[in-house]
N, CA, C and O atoms as a Maestro MAE file, in Angstrom:
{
 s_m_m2io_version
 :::
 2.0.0
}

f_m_ct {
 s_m_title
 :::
 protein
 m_atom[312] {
  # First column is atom index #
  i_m_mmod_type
  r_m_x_coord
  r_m_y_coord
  r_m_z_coord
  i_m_residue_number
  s_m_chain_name
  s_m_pdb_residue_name
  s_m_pdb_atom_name
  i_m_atomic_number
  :::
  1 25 82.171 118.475 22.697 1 A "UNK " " N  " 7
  2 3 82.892 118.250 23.930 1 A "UNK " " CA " 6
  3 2 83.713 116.985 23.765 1 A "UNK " " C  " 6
  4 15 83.168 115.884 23.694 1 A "UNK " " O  " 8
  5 25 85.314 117.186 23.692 2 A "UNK " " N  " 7
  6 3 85.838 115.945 23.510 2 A "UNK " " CA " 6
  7 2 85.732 115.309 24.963 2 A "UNK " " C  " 6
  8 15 85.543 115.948 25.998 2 A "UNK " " O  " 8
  9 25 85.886 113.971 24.853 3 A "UNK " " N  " 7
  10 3 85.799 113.056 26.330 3 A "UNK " " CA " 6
  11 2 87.297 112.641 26.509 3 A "UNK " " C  " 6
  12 15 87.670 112.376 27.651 3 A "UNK " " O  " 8
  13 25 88.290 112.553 25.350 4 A "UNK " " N  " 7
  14 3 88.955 111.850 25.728 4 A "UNK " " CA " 6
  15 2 90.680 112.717 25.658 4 A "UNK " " C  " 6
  16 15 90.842 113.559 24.775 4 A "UNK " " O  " 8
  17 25 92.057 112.349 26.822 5 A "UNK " " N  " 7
  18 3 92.801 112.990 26.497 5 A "UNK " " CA " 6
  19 2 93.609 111.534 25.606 5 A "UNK " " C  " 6
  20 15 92.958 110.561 25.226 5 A "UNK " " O  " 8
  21 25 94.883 111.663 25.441 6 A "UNK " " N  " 7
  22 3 95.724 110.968 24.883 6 A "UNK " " CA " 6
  23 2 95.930 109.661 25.442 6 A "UNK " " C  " 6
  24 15 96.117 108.676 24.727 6 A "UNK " " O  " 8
  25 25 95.904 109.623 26.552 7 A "UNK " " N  " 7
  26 3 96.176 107.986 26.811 7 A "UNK " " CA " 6
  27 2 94.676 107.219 27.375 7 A "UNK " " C  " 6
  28 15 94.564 106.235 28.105 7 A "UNK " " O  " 8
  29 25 93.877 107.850 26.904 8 A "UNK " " N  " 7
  30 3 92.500 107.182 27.027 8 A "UNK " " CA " 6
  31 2 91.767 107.013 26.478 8 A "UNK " " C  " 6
  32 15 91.552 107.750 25.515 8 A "UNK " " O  " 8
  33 25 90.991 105.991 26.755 9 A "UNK " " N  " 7
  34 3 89.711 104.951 25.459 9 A "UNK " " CA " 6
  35 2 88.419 104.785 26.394 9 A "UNK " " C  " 6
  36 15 87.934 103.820 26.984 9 A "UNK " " O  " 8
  37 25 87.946 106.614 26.239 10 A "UNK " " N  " 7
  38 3 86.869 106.373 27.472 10 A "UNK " " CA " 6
  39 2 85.364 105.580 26.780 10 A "UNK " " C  " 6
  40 15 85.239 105.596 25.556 10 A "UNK " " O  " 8
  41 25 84.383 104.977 27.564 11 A "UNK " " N  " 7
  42 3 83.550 104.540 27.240 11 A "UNK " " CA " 6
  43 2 82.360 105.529 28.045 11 A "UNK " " C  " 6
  44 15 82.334 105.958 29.199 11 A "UNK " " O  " 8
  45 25 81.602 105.649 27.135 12 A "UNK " " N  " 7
  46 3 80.371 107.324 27.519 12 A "UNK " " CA " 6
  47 2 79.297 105.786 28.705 12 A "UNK " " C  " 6
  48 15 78.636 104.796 28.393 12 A "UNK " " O  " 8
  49 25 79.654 106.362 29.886 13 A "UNK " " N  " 7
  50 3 78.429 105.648 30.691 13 A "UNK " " CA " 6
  51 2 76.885 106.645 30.923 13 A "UNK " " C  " 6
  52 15 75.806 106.131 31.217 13 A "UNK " " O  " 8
  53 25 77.017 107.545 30.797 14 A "UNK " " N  " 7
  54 3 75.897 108.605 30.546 14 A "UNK " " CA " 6
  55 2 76.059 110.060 30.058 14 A "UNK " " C  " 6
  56 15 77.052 110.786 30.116 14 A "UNK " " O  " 8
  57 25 74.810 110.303 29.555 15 A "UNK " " N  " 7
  58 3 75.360 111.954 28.288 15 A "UNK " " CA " 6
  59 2 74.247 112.301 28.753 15 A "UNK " " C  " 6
  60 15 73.358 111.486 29.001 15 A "UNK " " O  " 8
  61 25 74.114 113.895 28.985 16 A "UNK " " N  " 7
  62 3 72.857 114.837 28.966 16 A "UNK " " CA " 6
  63 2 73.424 116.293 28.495 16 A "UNK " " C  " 6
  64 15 74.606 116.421 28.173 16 A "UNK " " O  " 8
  65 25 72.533 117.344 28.477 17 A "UNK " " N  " 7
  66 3 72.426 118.547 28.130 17 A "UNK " " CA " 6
  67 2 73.956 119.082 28.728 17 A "UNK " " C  " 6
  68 15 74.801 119.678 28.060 17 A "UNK " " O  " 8
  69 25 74.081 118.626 30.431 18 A "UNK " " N  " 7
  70 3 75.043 119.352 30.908 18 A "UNK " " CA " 6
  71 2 76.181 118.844 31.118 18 A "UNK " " C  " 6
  72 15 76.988 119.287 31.935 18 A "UNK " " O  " 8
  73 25 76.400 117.591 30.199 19 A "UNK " " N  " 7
  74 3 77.767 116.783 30.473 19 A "UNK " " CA " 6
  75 2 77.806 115.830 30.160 19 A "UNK " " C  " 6
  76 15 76.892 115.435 29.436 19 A "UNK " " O  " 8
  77 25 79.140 114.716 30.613 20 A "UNK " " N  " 7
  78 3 78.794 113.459 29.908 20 A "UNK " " CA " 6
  79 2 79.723 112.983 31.237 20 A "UNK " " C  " 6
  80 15 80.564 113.743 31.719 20 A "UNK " " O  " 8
  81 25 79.496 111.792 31.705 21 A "UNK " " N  " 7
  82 3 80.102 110.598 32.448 21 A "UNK " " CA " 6
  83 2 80.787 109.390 31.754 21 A "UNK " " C  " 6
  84 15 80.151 108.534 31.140 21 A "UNK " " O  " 8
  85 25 82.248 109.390 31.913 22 A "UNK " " N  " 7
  86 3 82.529 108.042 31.222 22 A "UNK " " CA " 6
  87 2 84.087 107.610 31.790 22 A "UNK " " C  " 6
  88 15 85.055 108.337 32.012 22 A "UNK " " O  " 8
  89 25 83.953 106.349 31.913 23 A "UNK " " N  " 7
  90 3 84.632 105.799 32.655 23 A "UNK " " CA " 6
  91 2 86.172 105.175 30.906 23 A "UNK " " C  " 6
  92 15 86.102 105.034 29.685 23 A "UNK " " O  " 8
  93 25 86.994 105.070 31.728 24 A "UNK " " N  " 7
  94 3 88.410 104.808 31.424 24 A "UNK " " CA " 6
  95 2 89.024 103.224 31.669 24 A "UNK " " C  " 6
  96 15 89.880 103.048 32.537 24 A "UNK " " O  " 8
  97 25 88.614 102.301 30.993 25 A "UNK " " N  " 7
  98 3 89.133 101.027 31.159 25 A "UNK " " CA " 6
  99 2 90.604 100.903 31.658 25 A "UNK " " C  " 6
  100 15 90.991 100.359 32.692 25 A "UNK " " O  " 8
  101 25 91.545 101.703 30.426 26 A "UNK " " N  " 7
  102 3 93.093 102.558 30.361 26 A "UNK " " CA " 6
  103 2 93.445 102.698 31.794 26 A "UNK " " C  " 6
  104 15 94.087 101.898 32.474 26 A "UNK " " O  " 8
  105 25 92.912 103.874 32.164 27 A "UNK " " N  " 7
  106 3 93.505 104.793 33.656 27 A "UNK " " CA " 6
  107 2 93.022 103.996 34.782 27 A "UNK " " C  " 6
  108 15 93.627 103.534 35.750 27 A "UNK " " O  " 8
  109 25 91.670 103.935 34.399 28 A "UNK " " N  " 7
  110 3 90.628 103.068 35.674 28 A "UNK " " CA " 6
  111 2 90.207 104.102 36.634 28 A "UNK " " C  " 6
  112 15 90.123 103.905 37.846 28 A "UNK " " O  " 8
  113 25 89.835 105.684 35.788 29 A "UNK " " N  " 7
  114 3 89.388 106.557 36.258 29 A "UNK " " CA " 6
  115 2 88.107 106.955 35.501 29 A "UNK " " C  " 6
  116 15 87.798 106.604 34.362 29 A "UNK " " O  " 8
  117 25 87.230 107.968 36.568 30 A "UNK " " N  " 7
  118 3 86.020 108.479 36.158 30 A "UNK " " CA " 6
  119 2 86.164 109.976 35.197 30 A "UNK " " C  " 6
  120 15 86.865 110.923 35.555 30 A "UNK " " O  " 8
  121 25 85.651 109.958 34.399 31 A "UNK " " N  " 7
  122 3 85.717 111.365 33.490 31 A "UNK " " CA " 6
  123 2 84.612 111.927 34.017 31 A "UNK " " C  " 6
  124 15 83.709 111.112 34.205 31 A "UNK " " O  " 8
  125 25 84.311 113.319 34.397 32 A "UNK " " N  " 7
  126 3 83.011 114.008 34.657 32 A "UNK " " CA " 6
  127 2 83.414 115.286 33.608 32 A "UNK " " C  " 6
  128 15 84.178 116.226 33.830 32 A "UNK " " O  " 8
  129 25 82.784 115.043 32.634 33 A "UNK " " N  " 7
  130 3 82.786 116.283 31.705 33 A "UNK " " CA " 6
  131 2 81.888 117.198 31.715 33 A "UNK " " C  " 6
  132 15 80.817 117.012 31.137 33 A "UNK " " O  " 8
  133 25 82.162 118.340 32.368 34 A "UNK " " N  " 7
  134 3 81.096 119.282 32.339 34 A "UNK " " CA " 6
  135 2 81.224 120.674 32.042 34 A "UNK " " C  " 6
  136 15 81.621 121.487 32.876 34 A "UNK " " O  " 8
  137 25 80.751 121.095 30.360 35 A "UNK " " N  " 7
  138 3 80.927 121.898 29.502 35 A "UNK " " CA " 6
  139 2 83.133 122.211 29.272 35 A "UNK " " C  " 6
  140 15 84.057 121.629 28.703 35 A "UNK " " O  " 8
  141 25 83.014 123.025 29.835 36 A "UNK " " N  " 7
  142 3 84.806 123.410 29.892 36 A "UNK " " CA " 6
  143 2 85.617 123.177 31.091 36 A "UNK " " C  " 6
  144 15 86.625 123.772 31.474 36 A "UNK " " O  " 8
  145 25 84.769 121.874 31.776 37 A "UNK " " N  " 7
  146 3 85.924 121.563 32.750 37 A "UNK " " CA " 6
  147 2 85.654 119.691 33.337 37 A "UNK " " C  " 6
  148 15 84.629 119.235 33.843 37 A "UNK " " O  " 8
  149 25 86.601 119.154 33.117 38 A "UNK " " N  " 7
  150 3 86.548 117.743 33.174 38 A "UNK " " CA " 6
  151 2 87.404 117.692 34.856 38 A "UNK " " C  " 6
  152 15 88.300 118.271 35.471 38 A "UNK " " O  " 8
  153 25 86.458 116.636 35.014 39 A "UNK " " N  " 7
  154 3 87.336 115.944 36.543 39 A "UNK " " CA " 6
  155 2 87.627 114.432 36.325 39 A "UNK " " C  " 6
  156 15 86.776 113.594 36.029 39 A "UNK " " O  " 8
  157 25 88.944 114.208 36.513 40 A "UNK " " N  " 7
  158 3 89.376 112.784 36.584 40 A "UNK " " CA " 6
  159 2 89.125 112.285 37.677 40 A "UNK " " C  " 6
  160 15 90.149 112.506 38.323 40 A "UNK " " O  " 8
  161 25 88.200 111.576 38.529 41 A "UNK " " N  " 7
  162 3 88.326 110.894 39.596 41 A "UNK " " CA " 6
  163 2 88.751 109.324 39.477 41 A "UNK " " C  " 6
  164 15 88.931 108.792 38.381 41 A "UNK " " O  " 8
  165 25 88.841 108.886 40.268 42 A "UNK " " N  " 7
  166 3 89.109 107.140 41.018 42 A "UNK " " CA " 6
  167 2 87.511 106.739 41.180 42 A "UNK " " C  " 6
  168 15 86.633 107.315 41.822 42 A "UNK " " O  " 8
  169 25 87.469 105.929 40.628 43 A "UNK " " N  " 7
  170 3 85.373 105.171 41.276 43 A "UNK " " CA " 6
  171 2 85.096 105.487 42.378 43 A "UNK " " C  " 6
  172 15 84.094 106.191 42.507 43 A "UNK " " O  " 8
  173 25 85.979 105.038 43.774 44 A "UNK " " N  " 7
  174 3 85.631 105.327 45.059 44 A "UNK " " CA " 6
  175 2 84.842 106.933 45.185 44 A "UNK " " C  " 6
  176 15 83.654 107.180 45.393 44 A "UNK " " O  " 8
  177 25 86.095 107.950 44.956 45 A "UNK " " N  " 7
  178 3 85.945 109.100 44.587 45 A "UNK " " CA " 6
  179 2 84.640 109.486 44.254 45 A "UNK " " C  " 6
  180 15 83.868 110.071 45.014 45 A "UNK " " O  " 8
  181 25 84.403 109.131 43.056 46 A "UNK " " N  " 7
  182 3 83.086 109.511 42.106 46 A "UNK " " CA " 6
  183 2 81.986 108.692 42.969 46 A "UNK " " C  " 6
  184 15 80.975 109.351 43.212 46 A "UNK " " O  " 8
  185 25 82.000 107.877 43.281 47 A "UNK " " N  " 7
  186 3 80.811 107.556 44.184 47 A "UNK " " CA " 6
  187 2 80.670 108.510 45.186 47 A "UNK " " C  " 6
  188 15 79.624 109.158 45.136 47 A "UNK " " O  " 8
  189 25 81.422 108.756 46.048 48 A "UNK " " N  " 7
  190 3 81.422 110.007 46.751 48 A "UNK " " CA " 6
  191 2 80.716 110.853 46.627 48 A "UNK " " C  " 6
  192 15 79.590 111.083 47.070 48 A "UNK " " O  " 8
  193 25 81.466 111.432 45.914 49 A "UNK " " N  " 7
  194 3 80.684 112.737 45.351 49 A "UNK " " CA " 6
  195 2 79.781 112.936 44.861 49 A "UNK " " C  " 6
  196 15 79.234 114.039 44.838 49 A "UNK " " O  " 8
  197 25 79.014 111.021 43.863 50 A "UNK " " N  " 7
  198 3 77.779 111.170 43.439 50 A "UNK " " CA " 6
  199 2 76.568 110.865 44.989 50 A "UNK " " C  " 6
  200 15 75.345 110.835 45.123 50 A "UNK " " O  " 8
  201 25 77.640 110.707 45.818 51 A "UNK " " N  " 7
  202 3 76.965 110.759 47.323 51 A "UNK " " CA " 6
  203 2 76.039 112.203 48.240 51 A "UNK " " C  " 6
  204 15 75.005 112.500 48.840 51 A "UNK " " O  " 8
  205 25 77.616 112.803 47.663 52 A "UNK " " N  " 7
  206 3 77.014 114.677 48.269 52 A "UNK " " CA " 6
  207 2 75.870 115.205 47.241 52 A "UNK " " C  " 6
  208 15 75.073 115.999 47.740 52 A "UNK " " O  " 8
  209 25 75.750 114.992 46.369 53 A "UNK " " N  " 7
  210 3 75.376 115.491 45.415 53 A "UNK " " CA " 6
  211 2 73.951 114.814 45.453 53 A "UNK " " C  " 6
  212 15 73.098 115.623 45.818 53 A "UNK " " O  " 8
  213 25 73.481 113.620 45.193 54 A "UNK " " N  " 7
  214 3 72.154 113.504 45.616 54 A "UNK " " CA " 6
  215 2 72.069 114.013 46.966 54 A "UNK " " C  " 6
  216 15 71.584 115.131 46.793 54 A "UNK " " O  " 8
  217 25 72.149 113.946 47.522 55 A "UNK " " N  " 7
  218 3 72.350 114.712 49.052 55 A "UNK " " CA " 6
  219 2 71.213 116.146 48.996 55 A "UNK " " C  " 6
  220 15 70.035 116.477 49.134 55 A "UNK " " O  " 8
  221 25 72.881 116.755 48.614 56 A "UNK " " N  " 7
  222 3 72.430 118.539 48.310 56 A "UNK " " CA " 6
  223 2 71.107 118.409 47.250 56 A "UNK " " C  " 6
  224 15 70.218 119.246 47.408 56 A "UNK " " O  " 8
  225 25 70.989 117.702 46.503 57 A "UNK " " N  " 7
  226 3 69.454 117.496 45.711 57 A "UNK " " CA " 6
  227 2 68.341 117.348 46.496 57 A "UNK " " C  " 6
  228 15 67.592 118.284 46.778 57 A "UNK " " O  " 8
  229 25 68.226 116.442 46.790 58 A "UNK " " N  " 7
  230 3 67.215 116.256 47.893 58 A "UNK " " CA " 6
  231 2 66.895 117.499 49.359 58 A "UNK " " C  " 6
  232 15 65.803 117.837 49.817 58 A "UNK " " O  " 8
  233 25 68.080 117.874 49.727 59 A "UNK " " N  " 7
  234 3 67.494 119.005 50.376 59 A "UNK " " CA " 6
  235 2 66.920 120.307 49.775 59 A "UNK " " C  " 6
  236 15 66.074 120.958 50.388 59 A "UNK " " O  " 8
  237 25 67.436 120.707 48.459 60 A "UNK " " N  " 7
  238 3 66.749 121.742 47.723 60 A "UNK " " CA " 6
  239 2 65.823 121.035 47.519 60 A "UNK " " C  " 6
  240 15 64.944 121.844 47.817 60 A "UNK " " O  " 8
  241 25 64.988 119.639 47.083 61 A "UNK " " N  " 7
  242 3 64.037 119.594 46.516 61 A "UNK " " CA " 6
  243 2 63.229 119.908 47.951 61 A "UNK " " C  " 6
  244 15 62.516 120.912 47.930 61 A "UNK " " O  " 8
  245 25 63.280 119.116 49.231 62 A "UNK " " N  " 7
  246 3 62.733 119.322 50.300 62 A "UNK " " CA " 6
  247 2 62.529 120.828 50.646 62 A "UNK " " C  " 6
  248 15 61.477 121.167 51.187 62 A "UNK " " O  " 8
  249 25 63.513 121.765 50.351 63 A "UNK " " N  " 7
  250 3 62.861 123.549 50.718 63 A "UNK " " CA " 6
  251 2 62.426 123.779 49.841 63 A "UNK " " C  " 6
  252 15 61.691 124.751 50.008 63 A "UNK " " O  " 8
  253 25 62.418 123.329 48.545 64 A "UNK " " N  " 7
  254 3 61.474 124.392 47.348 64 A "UNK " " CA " 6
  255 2 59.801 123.498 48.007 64 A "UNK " " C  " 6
  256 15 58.939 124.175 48.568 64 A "UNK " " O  " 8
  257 25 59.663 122.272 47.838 65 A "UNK " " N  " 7
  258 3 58.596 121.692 48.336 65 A "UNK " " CA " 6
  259 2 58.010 122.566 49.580 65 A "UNK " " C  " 6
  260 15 56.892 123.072 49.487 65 A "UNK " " O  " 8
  261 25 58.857 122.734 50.816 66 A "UNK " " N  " 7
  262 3 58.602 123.459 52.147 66 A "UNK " " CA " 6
  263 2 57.663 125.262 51.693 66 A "UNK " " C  " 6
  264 15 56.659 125.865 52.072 66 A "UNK " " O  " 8
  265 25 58.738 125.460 50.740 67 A "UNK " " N  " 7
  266 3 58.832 127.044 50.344 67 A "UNK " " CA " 6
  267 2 57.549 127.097 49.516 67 A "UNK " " C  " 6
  268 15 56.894 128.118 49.726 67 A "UNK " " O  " 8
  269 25 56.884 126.011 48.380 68 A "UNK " " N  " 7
  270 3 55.915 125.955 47.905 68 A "UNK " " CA " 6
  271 2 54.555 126.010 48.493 68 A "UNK " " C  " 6
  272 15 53.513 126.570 48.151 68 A "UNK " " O  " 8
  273 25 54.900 125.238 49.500 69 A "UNK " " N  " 7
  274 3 53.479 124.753 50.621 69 A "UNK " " CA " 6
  275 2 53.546 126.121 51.434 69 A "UNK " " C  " 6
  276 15 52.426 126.420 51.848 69 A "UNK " " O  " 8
  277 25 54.532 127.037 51.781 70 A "UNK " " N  " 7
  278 3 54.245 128.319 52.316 70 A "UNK " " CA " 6
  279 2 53.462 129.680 51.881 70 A "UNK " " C  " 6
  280 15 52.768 130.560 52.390 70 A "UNK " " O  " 8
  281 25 54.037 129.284 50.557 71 A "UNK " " N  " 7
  282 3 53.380 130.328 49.779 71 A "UNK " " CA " 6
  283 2 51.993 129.844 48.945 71 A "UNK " " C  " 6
  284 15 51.297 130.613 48.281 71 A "UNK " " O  " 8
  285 25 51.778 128.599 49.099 72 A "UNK " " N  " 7
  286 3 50.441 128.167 48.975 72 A "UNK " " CA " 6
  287 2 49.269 128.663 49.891 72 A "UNK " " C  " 6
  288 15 48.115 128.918 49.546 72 A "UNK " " O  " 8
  289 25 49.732 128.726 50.920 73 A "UNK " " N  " 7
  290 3 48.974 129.348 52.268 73 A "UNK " " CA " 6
  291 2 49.161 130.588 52.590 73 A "UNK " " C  " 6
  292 15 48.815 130.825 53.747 73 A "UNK " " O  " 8
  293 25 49.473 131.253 52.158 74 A "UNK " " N  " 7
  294 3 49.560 132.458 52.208 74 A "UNK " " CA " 6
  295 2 48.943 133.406 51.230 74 A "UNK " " C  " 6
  296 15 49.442 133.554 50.115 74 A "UNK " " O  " 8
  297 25 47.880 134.049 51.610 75 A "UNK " " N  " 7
  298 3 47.166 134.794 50.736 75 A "UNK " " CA " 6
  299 2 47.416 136.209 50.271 75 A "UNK " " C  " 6
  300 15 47.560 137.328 50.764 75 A "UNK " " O  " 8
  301 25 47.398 135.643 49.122 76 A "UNK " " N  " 7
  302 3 47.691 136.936 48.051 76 A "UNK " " CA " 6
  303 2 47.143 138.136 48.183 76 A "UNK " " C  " 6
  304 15 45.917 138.168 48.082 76 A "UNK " " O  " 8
  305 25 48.002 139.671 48.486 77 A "UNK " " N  " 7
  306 3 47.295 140.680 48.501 77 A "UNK " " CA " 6
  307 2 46.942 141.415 46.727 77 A "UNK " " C  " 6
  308 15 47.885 141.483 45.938 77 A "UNK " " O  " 8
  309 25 46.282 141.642 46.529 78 A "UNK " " N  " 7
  310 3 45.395 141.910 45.142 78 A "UNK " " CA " 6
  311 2 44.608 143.453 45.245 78 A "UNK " " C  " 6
  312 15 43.898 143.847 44.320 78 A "UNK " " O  " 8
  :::
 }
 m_bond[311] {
  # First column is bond index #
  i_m_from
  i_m_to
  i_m_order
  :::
  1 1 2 1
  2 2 3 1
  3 3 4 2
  4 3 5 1
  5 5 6 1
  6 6 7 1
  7 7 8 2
  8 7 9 1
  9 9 10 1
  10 10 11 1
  11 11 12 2
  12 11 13 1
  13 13 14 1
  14 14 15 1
  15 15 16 2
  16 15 17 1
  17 17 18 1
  18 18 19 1
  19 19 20 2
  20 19 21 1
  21 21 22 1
  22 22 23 1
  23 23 24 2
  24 23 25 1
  25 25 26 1
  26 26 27 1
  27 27 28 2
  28 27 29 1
  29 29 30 1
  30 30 31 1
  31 31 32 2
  32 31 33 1
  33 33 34 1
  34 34 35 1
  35 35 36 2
  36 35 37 1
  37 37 38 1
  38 38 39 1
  39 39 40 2
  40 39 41 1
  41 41 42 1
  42 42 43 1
  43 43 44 2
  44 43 45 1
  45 45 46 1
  46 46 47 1
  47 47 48 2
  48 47 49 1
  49 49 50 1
  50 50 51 1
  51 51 52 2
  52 51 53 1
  53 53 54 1
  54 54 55 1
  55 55 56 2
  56 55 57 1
  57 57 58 1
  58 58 59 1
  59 59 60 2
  60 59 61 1
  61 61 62 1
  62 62 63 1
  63 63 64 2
  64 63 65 1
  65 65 66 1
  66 66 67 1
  67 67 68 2
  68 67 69 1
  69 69 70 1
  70 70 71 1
  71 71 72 2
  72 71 73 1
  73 73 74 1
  74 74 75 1
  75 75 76 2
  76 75 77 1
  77 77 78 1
  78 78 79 1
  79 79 80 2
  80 79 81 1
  81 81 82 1
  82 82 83 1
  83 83 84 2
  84 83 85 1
  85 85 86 1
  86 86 87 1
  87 87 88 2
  88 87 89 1
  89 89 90 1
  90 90 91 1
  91 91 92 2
  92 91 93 1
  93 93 94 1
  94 94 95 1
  95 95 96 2
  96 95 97 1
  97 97 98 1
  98 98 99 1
  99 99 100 2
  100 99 101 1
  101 101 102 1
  102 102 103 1
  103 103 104 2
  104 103 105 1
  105 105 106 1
  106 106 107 1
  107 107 108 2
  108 107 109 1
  109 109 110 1
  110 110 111 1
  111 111 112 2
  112 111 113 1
  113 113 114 1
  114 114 115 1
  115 115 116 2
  116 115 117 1
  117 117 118 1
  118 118 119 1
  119 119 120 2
  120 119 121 1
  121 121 122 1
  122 122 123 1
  123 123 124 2
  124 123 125 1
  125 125 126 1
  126 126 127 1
  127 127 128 2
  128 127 129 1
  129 129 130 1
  130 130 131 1
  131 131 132 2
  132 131 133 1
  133 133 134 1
  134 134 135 1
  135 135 136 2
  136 135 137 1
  137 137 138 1
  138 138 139 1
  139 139 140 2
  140 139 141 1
  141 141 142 1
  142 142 143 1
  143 143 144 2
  144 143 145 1
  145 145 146 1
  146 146 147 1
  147 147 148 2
  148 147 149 1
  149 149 150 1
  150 150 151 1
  151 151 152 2
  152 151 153 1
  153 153 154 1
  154 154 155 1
  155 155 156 2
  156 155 157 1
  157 157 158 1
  158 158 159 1
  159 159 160 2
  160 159 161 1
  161 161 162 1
  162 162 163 1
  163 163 164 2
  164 163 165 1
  165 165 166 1
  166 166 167 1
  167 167 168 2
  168 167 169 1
  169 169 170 1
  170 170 171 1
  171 171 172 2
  172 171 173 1
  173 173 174 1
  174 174 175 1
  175 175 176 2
  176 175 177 1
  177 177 178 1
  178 178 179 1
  179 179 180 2
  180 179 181 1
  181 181 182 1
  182 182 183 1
  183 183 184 2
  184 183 185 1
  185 185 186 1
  186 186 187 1
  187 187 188 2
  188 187 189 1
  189 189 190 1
  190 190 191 1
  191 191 192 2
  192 191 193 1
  193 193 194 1
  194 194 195 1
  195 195 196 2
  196 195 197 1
  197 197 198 1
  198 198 199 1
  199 199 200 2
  200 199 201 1
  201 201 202 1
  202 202 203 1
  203 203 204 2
  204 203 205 1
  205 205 206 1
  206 206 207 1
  207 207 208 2
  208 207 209 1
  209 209 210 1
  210 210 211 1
  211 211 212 2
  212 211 213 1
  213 213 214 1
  214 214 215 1
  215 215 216 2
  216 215 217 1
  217 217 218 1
  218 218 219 1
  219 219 220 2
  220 219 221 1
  221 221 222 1
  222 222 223 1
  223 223 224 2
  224 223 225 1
  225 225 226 1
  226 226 227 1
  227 227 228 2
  228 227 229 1
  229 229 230 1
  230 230 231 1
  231 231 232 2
  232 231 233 1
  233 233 234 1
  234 234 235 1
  235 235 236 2
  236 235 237 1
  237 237 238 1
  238 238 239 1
  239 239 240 2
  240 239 241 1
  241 241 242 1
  242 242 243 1
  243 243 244 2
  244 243 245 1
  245 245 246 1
  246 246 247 1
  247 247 248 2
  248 247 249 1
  249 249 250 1
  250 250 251 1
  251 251 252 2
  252 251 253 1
  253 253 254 1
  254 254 255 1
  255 255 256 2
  256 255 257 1
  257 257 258 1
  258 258 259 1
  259 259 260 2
  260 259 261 1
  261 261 262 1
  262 262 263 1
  263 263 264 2
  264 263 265 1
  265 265 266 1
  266 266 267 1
  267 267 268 2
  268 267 269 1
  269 269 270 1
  270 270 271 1
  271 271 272 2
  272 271 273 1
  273 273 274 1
  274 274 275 1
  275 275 276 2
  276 275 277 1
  277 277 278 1
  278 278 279 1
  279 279 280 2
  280 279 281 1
  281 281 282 1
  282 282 283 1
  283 283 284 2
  284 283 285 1
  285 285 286 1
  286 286 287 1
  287 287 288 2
  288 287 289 1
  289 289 290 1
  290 290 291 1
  291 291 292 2
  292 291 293 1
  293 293 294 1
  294 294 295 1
  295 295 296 2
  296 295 297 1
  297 297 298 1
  298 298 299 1
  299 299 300 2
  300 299 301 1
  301 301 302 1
  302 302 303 1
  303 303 304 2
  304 303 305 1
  305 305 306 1
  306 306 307 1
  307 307 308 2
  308 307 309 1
  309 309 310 1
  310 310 311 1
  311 311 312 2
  :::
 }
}
C-alpha cells in the first residue's frame, strides 16, 4: 500500500492490518489509507471523524454487550 502521492513526505503515525494513518508535514493534511481507497483530510477534519467513529464503536460494543446478556438468559431449547 503506497502512502504517498507526488508532492508528499508522509510520516506513518499508525499502521494495522486494515490501513495506515499518516500525516503530511508538505500539505498539512491527514492520509487515511484504507486498502484501495485513501482520504486526504485537514486535522480538524480527521479529528472529527475520529470523533463519529469511536462513537459508532462504542454503541455496537454497548448492543453486542446488551445482545450477549439476552441471550445469556435465555434458555436454550435442546
Amino acid at each position: 500500500m503506497s502512502a504517498k502521492h507526488s508532492s508528499c513526505n508522509c510520516i506513518v503515525l499508525a499502521s494495522a492490518a486494515v490501513g495506515q494513518v499518516l500525516a503530511c508535514p508538505d500539505c498539512g493534511t491527514i492520509h487515511l489509507n484504507l486498502s484501495q481507497v485513501t482520504l486526504r483530510l485537514m486535522p480538524d477534519r480527521f479529528a472529527e471523524l475520529s470523533v463519529i467513529v469511536a462513537k459508532a464503536q462504542r454503541l455496537m460494543d454497548e448492543a453486542r454487550a446488551q445482545l450477549a446478556v439476552k441471550q445469556a438468559g435465555t434458555p436454550s431449547l435442546h
